[in-house]
N, C-alpha and C positions, 0 to 999 in steps of 0.2 A: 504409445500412450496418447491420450486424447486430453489435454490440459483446460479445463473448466474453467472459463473465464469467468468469474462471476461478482467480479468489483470493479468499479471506476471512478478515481479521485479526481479532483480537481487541486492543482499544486497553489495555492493561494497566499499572498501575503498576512489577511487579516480576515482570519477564521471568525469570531465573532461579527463583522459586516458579512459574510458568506452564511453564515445562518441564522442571522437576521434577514435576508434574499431569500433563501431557501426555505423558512419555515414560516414566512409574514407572507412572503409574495406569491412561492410555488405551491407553499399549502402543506410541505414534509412535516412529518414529525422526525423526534430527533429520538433518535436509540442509542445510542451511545455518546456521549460529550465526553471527552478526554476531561481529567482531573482538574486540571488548572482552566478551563474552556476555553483557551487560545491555543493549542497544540492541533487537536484533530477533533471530528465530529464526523458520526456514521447517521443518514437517514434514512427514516421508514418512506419508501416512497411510494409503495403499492404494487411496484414490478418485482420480480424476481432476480433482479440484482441489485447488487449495495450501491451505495452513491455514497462517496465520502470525501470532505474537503481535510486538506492536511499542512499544516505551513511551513513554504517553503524553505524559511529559514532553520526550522528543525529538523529537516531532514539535511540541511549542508552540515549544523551540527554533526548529525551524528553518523552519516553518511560520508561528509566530507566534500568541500568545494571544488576541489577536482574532480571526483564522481559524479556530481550536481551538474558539472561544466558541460558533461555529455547530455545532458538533458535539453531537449530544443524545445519540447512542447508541455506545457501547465497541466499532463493529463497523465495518471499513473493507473494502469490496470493491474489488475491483482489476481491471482489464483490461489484462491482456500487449499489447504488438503487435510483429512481428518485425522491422518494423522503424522508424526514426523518422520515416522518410517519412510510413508510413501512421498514427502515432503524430498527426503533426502535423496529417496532414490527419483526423483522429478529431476534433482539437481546435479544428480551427476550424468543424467541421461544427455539432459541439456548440454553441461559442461563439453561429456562429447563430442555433440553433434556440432560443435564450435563455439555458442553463445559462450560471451566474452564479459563476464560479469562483472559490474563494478564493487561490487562487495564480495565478499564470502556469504557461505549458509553459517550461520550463528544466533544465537538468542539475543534479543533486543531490549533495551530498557522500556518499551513499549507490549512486553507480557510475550512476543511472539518471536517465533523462531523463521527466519527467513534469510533470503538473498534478493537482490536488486541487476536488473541488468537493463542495457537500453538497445532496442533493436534495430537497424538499418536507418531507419525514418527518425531518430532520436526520440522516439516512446518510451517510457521508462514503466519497466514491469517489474511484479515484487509475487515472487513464489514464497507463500508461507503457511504457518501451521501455529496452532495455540501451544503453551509451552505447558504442558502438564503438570499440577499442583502438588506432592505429596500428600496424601492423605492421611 
């Protein structure tokens, strides 16, 4: 399976100085601001992948400071999948082939279904999927 990279965060203390940076100085618009606008923010940047900052401190929340501990670098890449089928089956592939994840796959208080893991280099990736609404 070929894993579409197609996001890249920036792990930041204060998400509101981050895009006030990014939407004064780099010129982004913002598509998604997180509820409370200090949690997370996704911009429009004109390229073909997402750029999103996310604070640090909410993911020790709810990830957990030991998990966070393996993290070396302020930079989280992300893989979409459409759906949680192949979300799941992403994650046990991976599981497999060794990746040593710091979370489980599970649905997020942040709308999504996902797992966390950090690779050789201390990178911290996040395989996830939107969690589908009842209708």
């Amino acid at each position: 399976m070929i894993y579409n990279h197609n996001c890249l965060g920036l792990l930041v203390d204060d998400v509101p100085a981050a895009v006030d940076f990014y939407t004064n100085v780099m010129g982004y618009g913002v598509h998604e601001l997180n509820h409370d606008g200090v949690t997370f923010t996704e911009f429009v940047t004109g390229g073909p992948a997402v750029l999103f900052v996310w604070r640090w401190s909410h993911l020790e929340e709810h990830l957990g400071k030991e998990a966070m501990s393996r993290v070396k670098h302020r930079v989280q890449s992300a893989i979409y999948f459409d759906t949680v089928e192949e979300l799941e089956h992403a994650y046990l592939q991976l599981k497999a082939a060794g990746i040593d994840f710091i979370t489980e796959l599970k649905d997020w208080v942040w709308n999504a279904r996902g797992a966390y893991f950090v690779d050789d280099e201390g990178y911290m990736w996040e395989l996830y999927s939107g969690i589908p609404h009842p209708a």
